[in-house]
Each structure stands twice: as C-alpha cells, then as structure tokens.
N, C-alpha and C positions, 0 to 999 in steps of 0.2 A: 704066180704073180701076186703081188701083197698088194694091198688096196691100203698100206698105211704111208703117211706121207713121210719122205726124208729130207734131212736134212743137208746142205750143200759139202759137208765134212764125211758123208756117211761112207764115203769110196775108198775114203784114208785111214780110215778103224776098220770096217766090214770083214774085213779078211784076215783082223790081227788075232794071234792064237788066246784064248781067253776069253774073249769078244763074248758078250751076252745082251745081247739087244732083244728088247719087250718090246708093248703096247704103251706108250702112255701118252694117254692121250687122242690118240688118232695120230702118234706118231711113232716111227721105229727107232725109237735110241737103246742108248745101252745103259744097262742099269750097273756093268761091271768089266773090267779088264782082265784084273789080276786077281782080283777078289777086293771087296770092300773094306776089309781091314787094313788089308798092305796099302789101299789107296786112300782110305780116312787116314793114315800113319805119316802116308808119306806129304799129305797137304800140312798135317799139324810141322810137323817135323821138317819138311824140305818144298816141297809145289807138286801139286797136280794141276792138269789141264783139261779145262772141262768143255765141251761143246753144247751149246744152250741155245744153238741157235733154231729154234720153235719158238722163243720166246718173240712179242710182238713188240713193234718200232712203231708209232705212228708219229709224225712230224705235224706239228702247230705252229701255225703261218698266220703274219698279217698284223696290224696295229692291234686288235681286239685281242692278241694271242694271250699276252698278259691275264687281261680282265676273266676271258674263258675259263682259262684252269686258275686262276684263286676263287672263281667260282665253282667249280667243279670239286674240287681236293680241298684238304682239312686244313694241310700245311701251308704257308704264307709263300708263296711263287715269288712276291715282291721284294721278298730281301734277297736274290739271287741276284747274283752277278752273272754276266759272259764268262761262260769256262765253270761253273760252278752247278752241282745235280743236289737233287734233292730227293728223302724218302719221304712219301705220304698215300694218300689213302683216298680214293672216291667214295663215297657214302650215301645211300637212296634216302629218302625223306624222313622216313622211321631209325636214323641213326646205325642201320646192319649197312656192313660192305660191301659195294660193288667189285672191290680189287684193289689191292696194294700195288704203288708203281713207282716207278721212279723218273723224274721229270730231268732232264738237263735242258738249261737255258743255253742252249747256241748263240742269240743274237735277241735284240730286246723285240725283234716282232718273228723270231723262229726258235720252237721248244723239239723237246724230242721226249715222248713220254714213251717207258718201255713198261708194256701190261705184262703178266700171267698167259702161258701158250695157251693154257684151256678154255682161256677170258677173250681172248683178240677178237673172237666177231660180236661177242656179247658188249664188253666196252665200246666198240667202234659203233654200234649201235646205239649204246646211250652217250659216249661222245658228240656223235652227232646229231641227235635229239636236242643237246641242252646248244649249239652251235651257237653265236653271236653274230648279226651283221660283222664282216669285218675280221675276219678267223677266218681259216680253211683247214681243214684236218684230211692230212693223207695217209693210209695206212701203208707204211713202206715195210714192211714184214717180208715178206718171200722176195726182195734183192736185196737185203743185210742180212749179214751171217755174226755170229755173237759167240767169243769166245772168252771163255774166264779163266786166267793163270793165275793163281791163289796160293798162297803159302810162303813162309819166311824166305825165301831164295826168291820170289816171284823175282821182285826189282833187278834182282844179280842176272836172273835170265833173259828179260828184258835187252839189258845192256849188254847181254851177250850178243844180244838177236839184233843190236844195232837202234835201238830206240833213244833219243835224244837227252840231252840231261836233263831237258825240263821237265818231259815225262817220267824220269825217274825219280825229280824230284816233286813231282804233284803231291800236295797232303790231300788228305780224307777227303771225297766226293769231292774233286775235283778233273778237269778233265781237259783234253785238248785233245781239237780237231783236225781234220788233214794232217795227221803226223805216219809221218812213211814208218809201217812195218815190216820188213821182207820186202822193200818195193812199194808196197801197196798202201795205198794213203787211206788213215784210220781213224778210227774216233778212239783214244783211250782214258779211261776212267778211271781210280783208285777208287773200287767200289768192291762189292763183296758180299758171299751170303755163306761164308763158312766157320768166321769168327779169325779169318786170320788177313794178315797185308793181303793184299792183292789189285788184280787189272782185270778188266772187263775191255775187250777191244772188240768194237764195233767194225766191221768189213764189208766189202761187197760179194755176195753171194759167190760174182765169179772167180775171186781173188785170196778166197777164205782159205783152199786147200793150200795153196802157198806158205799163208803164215801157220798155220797148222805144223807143216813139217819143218819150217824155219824155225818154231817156238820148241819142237822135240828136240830138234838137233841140237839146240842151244841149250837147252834144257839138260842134256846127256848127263853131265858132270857135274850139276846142282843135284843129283837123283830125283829130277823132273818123271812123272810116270801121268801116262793119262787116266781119267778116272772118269766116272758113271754115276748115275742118278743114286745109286743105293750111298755113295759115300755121301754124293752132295748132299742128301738128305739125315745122317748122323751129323754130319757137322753143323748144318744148319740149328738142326734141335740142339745139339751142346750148349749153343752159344744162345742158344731161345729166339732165335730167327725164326719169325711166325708163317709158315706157310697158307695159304689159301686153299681152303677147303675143309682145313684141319685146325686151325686156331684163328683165322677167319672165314667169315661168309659172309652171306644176306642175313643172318639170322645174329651175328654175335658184333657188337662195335667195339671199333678200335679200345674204347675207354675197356670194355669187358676185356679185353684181349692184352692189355697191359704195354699199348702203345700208344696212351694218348698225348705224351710227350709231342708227337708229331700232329696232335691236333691243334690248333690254333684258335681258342674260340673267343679270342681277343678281336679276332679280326673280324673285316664285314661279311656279311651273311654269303656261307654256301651249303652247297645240297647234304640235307643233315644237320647244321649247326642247332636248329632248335630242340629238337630230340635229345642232342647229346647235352643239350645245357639240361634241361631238363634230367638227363638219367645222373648226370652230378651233382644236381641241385637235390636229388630225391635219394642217392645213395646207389651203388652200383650193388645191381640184386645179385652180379655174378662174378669170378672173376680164376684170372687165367692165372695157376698157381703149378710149381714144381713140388713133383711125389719122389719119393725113395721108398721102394720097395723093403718090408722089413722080412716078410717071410719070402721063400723063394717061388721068383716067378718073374713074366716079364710082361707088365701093365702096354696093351695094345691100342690104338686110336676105337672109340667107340666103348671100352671098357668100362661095366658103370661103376661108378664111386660111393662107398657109403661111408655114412655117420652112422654106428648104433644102426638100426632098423630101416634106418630113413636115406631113400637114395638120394644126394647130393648134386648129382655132378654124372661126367665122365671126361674119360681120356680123351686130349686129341690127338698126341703123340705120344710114342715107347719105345724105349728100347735098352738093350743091354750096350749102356756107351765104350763105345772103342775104346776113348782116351781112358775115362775115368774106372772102368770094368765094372760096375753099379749099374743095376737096374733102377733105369728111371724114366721118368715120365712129365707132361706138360697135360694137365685137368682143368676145364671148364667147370668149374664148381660153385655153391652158395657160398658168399660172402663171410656169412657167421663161422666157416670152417677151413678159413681161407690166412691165417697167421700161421707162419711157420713154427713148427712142432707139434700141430696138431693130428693126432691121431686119427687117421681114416683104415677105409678097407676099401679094395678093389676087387671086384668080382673077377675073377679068371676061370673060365670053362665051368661056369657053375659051382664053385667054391670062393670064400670070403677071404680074402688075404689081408694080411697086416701091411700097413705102407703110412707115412708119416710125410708131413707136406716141410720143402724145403725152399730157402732160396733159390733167386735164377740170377743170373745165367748158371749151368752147370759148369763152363770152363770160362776161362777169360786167359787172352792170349798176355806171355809174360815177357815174350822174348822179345825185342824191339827191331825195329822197320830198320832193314841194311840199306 
C-alpha cells in the first residue's frame, strides 16, 4: 500500500504500458509515458494531455473578495473582468515569495485562485491569516480535477471533443464557466505553462476520468499523446516559465526573478509592495539570466556559477533542450554579470566549465493558434 496521495485520473494512466509514476510531492504522478522527448515533441508539434490535478483551487467569496486579493498579490485584481484570469504572485513583507498563482475572476464577489500542489496548506494558511471581514476562502482542492491539453492542435481537439465555439474562440487568460465537456460541465481556460496554445479544464473530481478519455479519443488523429511531469518541466523552462522552488521562493522576488511585469507597484499598498519598491529604487543585487553551455556539459538546478574566481550566482534550472538540442540553463546571479554575452563558468562535479549568459526565452512559439 502507498501512503502517496492520487489523483482522481490516476485509474486511467496506472496501467498504461510506459507509465512511470514517482513521488512528487506527496503525490504519485507520472513523470513519463512514452518517454519525455516523444512527449515534449509532440506538445511543441501536435498536443499532449497533462493531469495536474494536485495542483490547488481555493475559491474567494463575498463583497470584500476584491479588496482581499489586491491586497494579497502584486498584480492589479481590479482591472479583471467576469470570464477573465490573471498571473501574479503573493509576496511576505521582505519582498521573497510566498507562490505564484493564478486568479480567475468568476463573478465580482467570487475569485478562484489556483496555488502550487506543494504550496496548498502553506498558502491556505497565510490566506487566511491576512482574511478580511467580509471574504470567505474555501479550499476546494480534493473535488476539482485539473487537466491541461496544450499544444498547436489543442483547440482542433477541443472541437473534436464537442466544446463550444466560444471556447474555442477564448483568447489568452480567458475563460468560461459551466461549459459542458464530455457531459460534464467545466471551467475552461486558454492558459498554459508550456510555451504553446492551450486549455486548462477545470472538472469535478468525479467526472474527470470521463473527460480524460473523451479528450484521448478526440485527440487520436491530432497525434494527441498523454504526457508527464518530466516534459511538463522542459517545456516550461524553454519558454522561461518560472517554477517555484527553483526560480522562485521565500528568499528570491519576483523583480529578482524577471517577472516584475506582473508586479504592480502603482497600485495601493499590498503584502511586499515596500520592499520591492525599495529593491528598485536601490538596484536589483541579483537577477534571473539565461546560460549556454560552451564547453560540454549539462549546468543542473543548484550548480554554482562563476566570474574569474568569484562565485556569482547558481543554476535554478538545466537541461539539455528537447526542441533546441543546446545545453542550457536559467542562473540566479549578480547583477554586474548579468548582460548577455558575458562570460561565466559553471561548476559541474567539481570542474569549471565555460558557459556564456544568453537571452530568454529559449523558444517562442511561431506557429499561430488554429
């Protein structure tokens, strides 16, 4: 017997040939199907279907729901519309992150903010710490199931699967509620963490394995393949989608992290805003920069980085890229060594490698939304 928890999908992969389900987290998913390259190939190229549902849901309720999360998050809550999500960031007093997430405005007094799975009792805690008269926050996590169809065909399999034109014509972060997938009435998003189109369809835990095998079947003829955390996580880095733990935390801000775009410090005071005015008013001492490997090797999360003699920096992410076949990397580094072309070294197993700081993103997608 496993003591790790599963996910409401896990019945419907469990036994598929390939199947490679880990630990992460305190849960049993699968880091792989087919292998991670056929399935980072086939999202760039055609759609995979990823089950993410560990990740957390809590709902924001009530007149106050507003006021709570512009309080709470970097990014401005108040220019949303009904039907319309948003990326941003909670931030503890000292400017480092609590968690990146994504808000969708439901209705002007009901939000739906989705955490980080390894974040959901940690957030829900400081959620409800900072609570207002007038708010209610429910963690509705274990009955929604969350699955992401990603990649240039998403929309075509959609439509195969019977999804409506309006959902297939949603642009970027937007979304619409109760829309029947398979039967089963859904929350669907045009949202993404892999650098290509895609949906994020929100379900109920009991009703997920349905659209699961409705979205395969559909999927057949687009060369739909299901895919695993190990793809999720190269295409994420491609595209310089910052994961948590790894190019954020408690210890690194958004501005360090080369997301402050989503921070808003125009707007009125939330948890954080002083610090970060302050780390831009005084000059950011660190910051999140793309390496290319020059001699051979492949720079890993934790890898230190040098100037000359003097350690710099390290890796937060690495890898040898699927698409682009270049070893590369995403470095928390000083500042002063942080413009592209600049010569560094990466320590690998005790030897100094040659590697040169590059633009990001690594990829950006070319082909246009069907």
């Amino acid at each position: 017997m496993t003591d790790l928890k599963r996910t409401p999908l896990y019945p419907h992969y469990a036994e598929l040939p390939g199947v490679r389900c880990i630990d992460f987290g305190g849960w049993e998913l699968p880091v792989q199907f087919s292998g991670i390259q056929r399935e980072h190939d086939a999202v760039r190229q055609h759609a995979g279907l990823f089950d993410v549902s560990h990740m957390g849901e809590f709902i924001v309720t009530g007149g106050a729901a507003e006021r709570f999360l512009q309080r709470l998050t970097t990014n401005d809550v108040s220019k949303l519309a009904d039907g319309q999500a948003q990326y941003t960031l909670m931030c503890n007093p000292e400017g480092g992150v609590v968690d990146d997430l994504l808000v969708y405005r439901i209705a002007a007094d009901r939000y739906m903010a989705v955490v980080n799975a390894s974040n959901i009792d940690k957030d829900f805690e400081w959620m409800r710490a900072q609570l207002p008269e007038g708010a209610m926050l429910e963690n509705a996590s274990d009955r929604l199931a969350l699955l992401a169809l990603q990649g240039p065909r998403a929309a075509d399999i959609l439509q195969a699967a019977g999804a409506s034109q309006d959902v297939l014509a949603l642009p970027a972060f937007r979304f619409k509620d109760d829309t029947p997938i398979a039967g089963a009435g859904a929350l669907v998003s045009r949202t993404g963490y892999t650098g290509e189109d895609g949906f994020e369809i929100y379900v109920s835990a009991d009703r997920a394995g349905d659209v699961w095998q409705a979205l395969m079947a559909a999927g057949e003829p687009f060369g739909l393949v299901p895919a695993g955390l190990g793809a999720r996580d190269t295409l994420r880095f491609e595209a310089r989608l910052p994961l948590y733990g790894q190019e954020l935390s408690d210890a690194i801000s958004p501005l360090e992290a080369g997301v402050g775009i989503f921070v808003k410090l125009d707007k009125d005071d939330f948890i954080g805003k002083d610090a970060l005015v302050r780390q831009k008013e005084a000059g950011l001492p660190r910051k999140l920069v793309g390496i290319e490997m020059i001699d051979r090797g492949i720079p890993r999360s934790h890898y230190p980085v040098f100037a000359g003699e003097t350690r710099i920096g390290e890796v937060t992410t690495g890898t040898q890229s699927p698409t682009l076949k270049r070893s590369l990397g995403l470095a928390l580094i000083d500042s002063a060594h942080a413009a592209p072309g600049t010569a560094v070294e990466v320590e690998i197993r005790g030897k100094r490698l040659k590697a040169e700081v590059i633009k990001t993103p690594f990829y950006k997608r070319t082909h246009k939304e069907r």
